[in-house]
BAMI-466792 format. One record per residue (C-alpha): x, y, z. Coordinates in steps of 0.25 Angstrom, whole numbers, plus 5000, padded with zeros to 4 digits. Each point is the difference from the previous one (the first is absolute). Example, Ala and Ser with C-alpha at 12.3 -4.5 7.8 and 13.67 -1.06 7.14 Angstrom:
BAMI-466792
504949825031 500650144998 
***
This chain:
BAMI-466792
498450845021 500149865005 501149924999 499949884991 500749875008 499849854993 499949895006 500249844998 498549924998 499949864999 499149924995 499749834995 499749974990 499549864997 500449934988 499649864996 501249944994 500950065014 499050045008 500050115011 501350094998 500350125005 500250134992 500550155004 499550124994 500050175004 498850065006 500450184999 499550075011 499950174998 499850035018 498749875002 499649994987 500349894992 500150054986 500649894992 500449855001 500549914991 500049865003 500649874999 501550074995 500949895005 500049875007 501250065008 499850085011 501350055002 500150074984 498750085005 500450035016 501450064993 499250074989 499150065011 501050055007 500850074989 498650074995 499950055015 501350035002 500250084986 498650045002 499649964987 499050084992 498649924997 500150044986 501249924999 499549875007 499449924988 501350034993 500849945011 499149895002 500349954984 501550025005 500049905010 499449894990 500850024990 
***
């Protein structure tokens, strides 16, 4: 079985009233597959690098992700 790493993806996203703005989201990776990306989590690349780095160091499970992801917006 492959491992499942997670990486930091940005994106910009262009809004009319701001502008371009950069926005960080999780792509989830099981060996080179890609199987899941949410987008456009934060504005602050440093809250999703640290997140990425404690679901890989902890190894986090994917069926846990969407319930961490609600985590870090509340």
């Amino acid at each position: 079985m492959e491992e499942t790493r997670y990486i930091c993806i940005e994106e910009t996203i262009f809004f009319e009233e701001f502008g371009p703005v950069k926005t960080y989201g999780i792509a989830v990776y099981n060996g080179t597959e890609c199987v899941k990306v949410i987008r456009d989590i934060s504005v602050c690349k440093e809250k999703i690098e640290h997140a990425v780095d404690q679901f890989n160091t902890y190894k986090l499970e994917l069926i846990h992700f969407s319930d961490y992801i609600e985590d870090l917006l509340a």
